[in-house]
C-alpha positions in Angstrom: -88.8 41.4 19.4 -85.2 42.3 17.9 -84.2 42.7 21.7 -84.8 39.5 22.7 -82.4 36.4 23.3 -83.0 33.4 24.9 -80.6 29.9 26.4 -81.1 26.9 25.4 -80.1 23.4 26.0 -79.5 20.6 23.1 -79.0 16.9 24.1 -78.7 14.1 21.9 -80.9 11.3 21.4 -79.6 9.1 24.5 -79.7 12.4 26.6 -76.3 11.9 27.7 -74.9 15.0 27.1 -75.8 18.9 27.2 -75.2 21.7 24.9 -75.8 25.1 26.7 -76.6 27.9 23.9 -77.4 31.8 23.5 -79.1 33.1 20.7 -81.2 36.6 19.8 -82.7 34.2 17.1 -83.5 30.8 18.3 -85.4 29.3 15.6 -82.5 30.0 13.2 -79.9 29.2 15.9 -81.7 26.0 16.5 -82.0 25.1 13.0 -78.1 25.5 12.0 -77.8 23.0 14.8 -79.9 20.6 13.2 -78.6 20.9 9.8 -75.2 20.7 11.7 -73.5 24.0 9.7 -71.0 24.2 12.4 -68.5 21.0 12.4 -68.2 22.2 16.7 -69.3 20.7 19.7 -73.1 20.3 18.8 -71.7 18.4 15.7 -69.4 16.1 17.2 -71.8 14.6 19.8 -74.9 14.9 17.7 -77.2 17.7 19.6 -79.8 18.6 17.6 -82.7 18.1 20.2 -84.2 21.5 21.5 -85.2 20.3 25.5 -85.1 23.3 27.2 -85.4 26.9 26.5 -85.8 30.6 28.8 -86.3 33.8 26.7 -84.8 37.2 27.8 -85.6 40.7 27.3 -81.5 41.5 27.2 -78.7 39.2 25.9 -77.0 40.6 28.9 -79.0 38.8 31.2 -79.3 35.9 29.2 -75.7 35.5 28.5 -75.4 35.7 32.4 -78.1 33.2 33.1 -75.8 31.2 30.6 -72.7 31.4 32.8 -74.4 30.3 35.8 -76.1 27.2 34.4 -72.8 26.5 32.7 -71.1 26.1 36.0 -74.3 24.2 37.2 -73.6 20.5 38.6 -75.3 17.8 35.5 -78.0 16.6 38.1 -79.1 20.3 38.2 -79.7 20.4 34.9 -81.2 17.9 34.3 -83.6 18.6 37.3 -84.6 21.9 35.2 -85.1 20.0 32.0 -87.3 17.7 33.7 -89.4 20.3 35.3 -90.4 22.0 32.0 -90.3 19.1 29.6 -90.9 16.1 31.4 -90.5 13.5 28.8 -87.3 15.3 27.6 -89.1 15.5 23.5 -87.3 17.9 21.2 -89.6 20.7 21.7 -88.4 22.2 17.7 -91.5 22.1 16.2 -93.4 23.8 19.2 -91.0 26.7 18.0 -91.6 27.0 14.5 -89.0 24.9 13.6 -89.8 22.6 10.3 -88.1 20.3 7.8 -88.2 23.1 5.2 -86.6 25.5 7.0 -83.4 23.2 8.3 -83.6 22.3 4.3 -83.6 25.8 3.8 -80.6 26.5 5.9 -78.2 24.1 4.6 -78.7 25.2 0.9 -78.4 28.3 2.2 -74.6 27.6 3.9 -74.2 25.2 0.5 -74.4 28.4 -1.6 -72.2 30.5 0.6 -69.6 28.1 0.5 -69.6 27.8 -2.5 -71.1 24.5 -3.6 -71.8 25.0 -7.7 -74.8 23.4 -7.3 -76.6 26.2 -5.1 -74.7 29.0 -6.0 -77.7 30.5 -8.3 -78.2 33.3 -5.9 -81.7 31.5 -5.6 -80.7 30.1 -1.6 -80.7 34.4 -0.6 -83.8 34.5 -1.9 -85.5 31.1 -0.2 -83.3 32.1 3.3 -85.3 35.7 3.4 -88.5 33.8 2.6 -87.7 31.3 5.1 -86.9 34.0 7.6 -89.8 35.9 7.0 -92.1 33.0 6.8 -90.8 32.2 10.4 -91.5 35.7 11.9 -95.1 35.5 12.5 -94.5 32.7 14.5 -92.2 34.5 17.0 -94.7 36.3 18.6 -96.3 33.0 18.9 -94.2 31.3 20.6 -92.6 34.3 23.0 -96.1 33.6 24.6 -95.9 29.8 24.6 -92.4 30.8 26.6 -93.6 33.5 28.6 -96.0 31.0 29.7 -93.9 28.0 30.6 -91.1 30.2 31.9 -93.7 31.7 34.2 
């Protein structure tokens, strides 16, 4: 499972705009987007809902699968989103992705950054458990994408 990536797409909650991603961890990646680490794109227009997702066995391939729905036209995009998630719900939970873990997350950035409050060395600890807490669930949900991808 180290091997895998996947692309994703975030939207906000109008669904008026798109964030194309590549990860090799998407339940992390996914939840540093929803505890909005990163003051970038996803941040300034609010994309924190997971609609649509395709898991690779190479990040080469899914880095070029990002490139070509990068240069996609928005009606195409949107067309794929539909066809997988109809309704366009944030699909974060069907991952593995939980309130605890985006809590774990931010204190774990908090103590990094320095933030006195969290810097007990205490946030290392709760971001392994939360990482290995989350690993069972990857082989999961590979099927539960192997199976709408298919």
């Amino acid at each position: 499972m180290k091997n895998e990536a996947h692309i994703y797409f975030l939207t906000n909650h109008y669904n008026n705009v798109l964030y194309i991603g590549v990860t090799n961890d998407i339940i992390h990646r996914v939840a540093e987007h929803k505890a909005k680490i990163n003051k970038g794109f996803t941040y300034k227009y609010n994309c924190d809902k997971l609609v649509y997702y395709e898991r690779f066995i190479l990040m080469t391939d899914a880095i070029a699968r990002e490139k070509q729905l990068k240069n996609w036209k928005r009606e195409w995009k949107n067309e794929l989103v539909t066809g997988f998630n109809p309704e366009w719900k944030d699909l974060s939970g069907q991952i593995g992705i939980e309130d605890d873990l985006i809590n774990s997350v931010k204190e774990y950035y908090k103590g990094i950054a320095g933030d006195p409050e969290s810097s007990s060395g205490r946030n290392d600890e709760r971001m392994e458990s939360s990482k290995s807490a989350i690993s069972p669930l990857n082989a999961k949900n590979i099927l539960s994408i192997e199976n709408k991808t298919e």
